[in-house]
N, C-alpha and C positions, 0 to 999 in steps of 0.2 A: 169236548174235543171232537172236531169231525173223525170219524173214522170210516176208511174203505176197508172191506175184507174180502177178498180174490176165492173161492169156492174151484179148486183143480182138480174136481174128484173125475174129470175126463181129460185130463194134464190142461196144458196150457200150452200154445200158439201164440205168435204176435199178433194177427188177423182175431183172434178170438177175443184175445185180453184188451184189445184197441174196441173191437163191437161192443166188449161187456162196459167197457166205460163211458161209450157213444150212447148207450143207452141212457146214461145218469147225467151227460152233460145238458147242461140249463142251453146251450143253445147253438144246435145242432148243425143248423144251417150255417151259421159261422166257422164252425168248424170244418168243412167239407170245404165250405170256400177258401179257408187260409191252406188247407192242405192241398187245395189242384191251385192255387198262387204262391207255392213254394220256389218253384224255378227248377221243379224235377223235371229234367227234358222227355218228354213221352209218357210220364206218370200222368194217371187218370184214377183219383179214388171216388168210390163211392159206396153209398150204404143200400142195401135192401135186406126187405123182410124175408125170413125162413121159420119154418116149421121144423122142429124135431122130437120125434117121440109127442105128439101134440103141444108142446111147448111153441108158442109164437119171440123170436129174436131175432136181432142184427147181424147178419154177416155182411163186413167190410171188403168190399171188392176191390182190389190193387190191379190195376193195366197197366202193361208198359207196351207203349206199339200198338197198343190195343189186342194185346194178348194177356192171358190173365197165367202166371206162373202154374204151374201143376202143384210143384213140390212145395213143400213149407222149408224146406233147407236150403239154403243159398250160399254155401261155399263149396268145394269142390264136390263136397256129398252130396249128391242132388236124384230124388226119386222118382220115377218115373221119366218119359221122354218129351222135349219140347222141340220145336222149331229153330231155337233161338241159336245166334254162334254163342262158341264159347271163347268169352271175352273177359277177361276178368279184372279184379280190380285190387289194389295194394290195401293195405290196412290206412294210409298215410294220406293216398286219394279216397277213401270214404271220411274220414276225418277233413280232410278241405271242402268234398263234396259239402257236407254239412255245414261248415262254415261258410258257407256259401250261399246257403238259406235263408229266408226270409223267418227267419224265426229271434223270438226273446232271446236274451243270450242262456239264460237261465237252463230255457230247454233245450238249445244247441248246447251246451253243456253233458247235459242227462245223456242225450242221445249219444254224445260221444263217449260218456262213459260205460255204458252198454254196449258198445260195442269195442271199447276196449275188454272190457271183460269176456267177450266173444272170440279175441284177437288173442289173447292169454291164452285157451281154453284151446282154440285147434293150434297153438303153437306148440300148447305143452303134451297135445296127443300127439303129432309131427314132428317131435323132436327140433322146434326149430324157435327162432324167434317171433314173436308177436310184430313185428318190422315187416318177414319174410311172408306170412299171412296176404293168401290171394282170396278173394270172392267171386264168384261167376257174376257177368255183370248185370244182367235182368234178375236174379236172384238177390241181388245185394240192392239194387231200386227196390223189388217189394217188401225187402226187410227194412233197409232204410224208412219206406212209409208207414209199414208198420211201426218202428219204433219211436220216429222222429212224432207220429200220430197219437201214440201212448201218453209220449212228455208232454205233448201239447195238450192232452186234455188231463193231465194231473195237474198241469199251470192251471187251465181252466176252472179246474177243480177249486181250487186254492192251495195245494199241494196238504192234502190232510193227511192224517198216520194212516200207512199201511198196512196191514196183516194180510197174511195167506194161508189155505188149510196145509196140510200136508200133499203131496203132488203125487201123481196117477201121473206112472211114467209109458204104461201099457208093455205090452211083450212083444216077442217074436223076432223077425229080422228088416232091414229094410237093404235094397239095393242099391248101393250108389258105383261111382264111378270109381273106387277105390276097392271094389268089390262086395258081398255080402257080410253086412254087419250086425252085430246084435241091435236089440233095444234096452234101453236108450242107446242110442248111439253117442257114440266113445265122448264128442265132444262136448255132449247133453247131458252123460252121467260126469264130468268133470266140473260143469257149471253147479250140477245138484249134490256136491261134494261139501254137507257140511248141512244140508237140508233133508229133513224126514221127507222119504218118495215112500214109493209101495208099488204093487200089481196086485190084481184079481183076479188077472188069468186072460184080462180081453185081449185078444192079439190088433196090434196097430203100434205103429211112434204117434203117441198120443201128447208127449211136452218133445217140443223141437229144442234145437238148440234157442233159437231166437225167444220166444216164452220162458226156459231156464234163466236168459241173461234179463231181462225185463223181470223176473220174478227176484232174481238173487240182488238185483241193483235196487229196488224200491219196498221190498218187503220187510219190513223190522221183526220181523217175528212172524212162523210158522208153526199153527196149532190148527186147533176148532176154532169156532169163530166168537171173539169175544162177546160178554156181555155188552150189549150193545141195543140201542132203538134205533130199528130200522125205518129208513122212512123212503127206502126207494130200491130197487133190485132191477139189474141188466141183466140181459144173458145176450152174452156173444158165441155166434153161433161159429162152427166148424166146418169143414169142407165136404168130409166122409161123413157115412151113418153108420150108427153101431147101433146093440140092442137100447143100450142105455143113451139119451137125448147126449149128443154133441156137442158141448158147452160152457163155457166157464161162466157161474154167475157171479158177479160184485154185489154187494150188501153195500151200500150206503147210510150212513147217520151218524150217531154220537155215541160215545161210551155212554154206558150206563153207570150211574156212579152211587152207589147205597146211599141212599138219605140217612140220617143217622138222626135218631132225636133220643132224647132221654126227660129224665122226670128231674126237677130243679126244686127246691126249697127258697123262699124268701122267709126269713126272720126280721120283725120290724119293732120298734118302741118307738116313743116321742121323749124326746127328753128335753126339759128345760128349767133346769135349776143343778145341772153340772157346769161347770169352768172348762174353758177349752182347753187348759192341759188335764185335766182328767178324762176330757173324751176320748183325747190322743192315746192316754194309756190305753184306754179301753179299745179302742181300736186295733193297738196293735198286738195287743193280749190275743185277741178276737183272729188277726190273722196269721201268728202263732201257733193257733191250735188247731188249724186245719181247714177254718172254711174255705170254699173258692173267691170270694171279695166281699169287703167291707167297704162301705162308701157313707157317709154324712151328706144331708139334706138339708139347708137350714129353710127353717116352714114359719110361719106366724099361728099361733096360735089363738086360743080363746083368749076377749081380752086385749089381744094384738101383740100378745105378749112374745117375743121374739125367741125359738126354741132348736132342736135339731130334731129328725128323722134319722136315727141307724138303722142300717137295713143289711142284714149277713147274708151270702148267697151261700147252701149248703147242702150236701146229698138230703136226701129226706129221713134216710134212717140214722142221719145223725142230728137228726135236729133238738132230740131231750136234751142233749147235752149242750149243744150252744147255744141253745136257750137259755140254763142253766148260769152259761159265761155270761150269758146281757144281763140276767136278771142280778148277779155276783157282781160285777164290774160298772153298773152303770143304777140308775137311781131311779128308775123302773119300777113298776108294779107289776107287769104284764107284758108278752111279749106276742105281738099277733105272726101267726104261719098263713102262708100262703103255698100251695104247690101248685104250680108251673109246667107245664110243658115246653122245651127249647129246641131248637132246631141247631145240629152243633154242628162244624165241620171236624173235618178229622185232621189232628195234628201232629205236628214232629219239630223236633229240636235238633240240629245239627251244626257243628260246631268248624267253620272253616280257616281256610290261613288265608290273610289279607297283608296288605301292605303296613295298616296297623299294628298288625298283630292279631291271635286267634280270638274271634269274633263269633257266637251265638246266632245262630239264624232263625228263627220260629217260622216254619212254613205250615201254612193250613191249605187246604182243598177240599172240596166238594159244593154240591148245586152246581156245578156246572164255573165255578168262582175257583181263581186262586191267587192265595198271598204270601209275601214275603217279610220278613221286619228284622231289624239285628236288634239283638238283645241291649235294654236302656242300660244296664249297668255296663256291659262291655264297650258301648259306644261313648259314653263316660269317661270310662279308665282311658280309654284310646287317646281321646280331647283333651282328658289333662295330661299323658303322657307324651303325648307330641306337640303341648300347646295351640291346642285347634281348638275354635270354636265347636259346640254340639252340633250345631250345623253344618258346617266344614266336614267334618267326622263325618257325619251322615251322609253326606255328597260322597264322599271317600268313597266309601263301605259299598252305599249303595251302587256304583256304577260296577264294583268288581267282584259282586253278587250276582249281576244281571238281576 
């Protein structure tokens, strides 16, 4: 399974988390291009190299006007001072704005739902509705590319699992125009409402609201970072310096998944001078008493004399004893062992409700492989119980299994 994992031990930004994944994407130069051929009026993104803390990374540069935003907050809370008027924009007009892009629907989708999660979050600090929710307008263009920039390279991606560590929210106060607030600020600690944050003590808004909602929309899970083969690392870089490098890094690759083998037994005879309903018994004596499969061979022998091959599959430390069955049950002299090594996956039986009726599922995983089967007796019962063919049944079953 491809897996991303988000590294916010210096919080998270939309600008930062958009450079951490420009880093990983296969190609780069398309991606810059579909972003300034969006039809943002006056948006200019682009990527340059930065150094932090000797660390070489991307920071994503958003213009509008050809002015580059100060603040990383873009709704009424806004840090620092700019040029710009204060114009701002409905919840309802950023939602058409998007719609109105040249984007997959997929990721006009995304994008809109991060930012209704955004819309939620200063409505429920405001007392007010997600509807009534204004954004200052040059503020709400660079979050827009930021986030619209996000979706588009997790499309790019291929949309793989997500993980994030825990989030560095930083401390202190920041200044907006609603006056002096804590960190995180009100609408940033309402986003991280249900996710392990922290501090260290570094003073800064180090996770914006914008990185909260991009983090809370596409993150399945907030820990350390999984077992995993990496096979590629971004760092998207931030605006400020602090003592520690300014940064979210992404981890790219796959789960790691325990290979699993174990030690196998073959028990073997030739046998030819039993009747085939006596092999039958013996067979099913044989899977009776524990082995994991019994299978018949039929071989030529010396002579050309027409015989069979049994062959028991069985832990190794039981094998005195079903040998003992072949040597009992069948007309044998001699029973040869072989141990094996196997490569196994690892499995489970779980048992669901179908339209059939409850139905057996055997799913296996690992190597990177997985499978699905419904259990032959229950798909059976099914077929003679609804007069379906096995096949029919299995058509069933299978489509409402996925």
């Amino acid at each position: 399974m491809r897996t991303l994992h988000l590294e916010c031990r210096m919080g998270a930004a939309g600008d930062m988390l958009c450079a951490a994944l420009y880093e990983l994407c296969p190609d780069k130069e398309g991606f810059l291009s579909a972003m300034n051929s969006l039809g943002l009026k006056g948006v200019k993104v682009s990527a340059v190299s930065e150094e932090k803390c000797g660390i070489v990374g991307t920071r994503i540069v958003v213009t509008v006007g050809g002015h580059e935003e100060e603040s990383l907050d873009y709704s009424h809370s806004h840090e620092g001072k700019h040029s710009h008027s204060h114009t701002h924009s409905s919840f309802d007009d950023i939602c058409c704005l998007i719609q109105g892009l040249s984007l997959p629907k997929k990721v006009g989708e995304n994008a809109i739902g991060i930012y209704t999660l955004l819309a939620q979050a200063e409505a429920g600090v405001h007392g007010k509705d997600a509807g009534s929710v204004h954004f200052h307008e040059v503020g709400a263009l660079d979050a827009v590319a930021d986030i619209v920039g996000f979706c588009l390279l997790v499309d790019m991606l291929g949309y793989p699992e997500i993980t994030a560590s825990p989030v560095h929210t930083g401390s202190g106060h920041v200044h907006t125009s609603h006056g002096v607030l804590p960190v995180p600020a009100p609408a940033t600690a309402r986003l991280l409402i249900g996710i392990p944050t922290y501090s260290d003590g570094t003073v800064g808004e180090l996770c914006t609201p914008t990185g909260a909602a991009v983090l809370k929309y596409f993150a399945s899970d907030f820990r350390a970072m999984p077992a995993m083969v990496t096979e590629k690392i971004g760092y998207g870089m931030g605006k400020k310096n602090f003592e520690s490098a300014n940064c979210v890094r992404a981890f790219w690759g796959r789960r790691f998944e325990k290979q699993t083998k174990d030690m196998i037994a073959e028990l073997r005879c030739n046998i030819d001078d039993m009747t085939p309903e006596a092999i039958a018994f013996a067979t099913e004596t044989l899977m009776q008493s524990g082995v994991k499969d019994v299978y018949v061979q039929p071989v030529f022998m010396k002579k050309n004399r027409p015989a069979f091959v049994i062959v028991c599959l069985c832990d190794e430390a039981d094998c005195e004893r079903i040998a003992g069955l072949l040597l009992k049950h069948t007309t044998t002299t001699g029973v040869r062992k072989f141990v094996c090594e196997r490569y196994v996956m690892d499995r489970k039986t779980e048992e669901i409700n179908t339209s059939l009726g409850k139905i057996r599922i055997k799913r296996s995983t690992g190597y990177g492989v997985s499978k699905s089967k419904p259990e032959y007796d229950d798909v059976a019962r099914a077929a003679r119980d609804k007069s379906l063919s096995f096949e029919e049944a299995c058509r069933i079953i299978s489509k409402e299994i996925g």
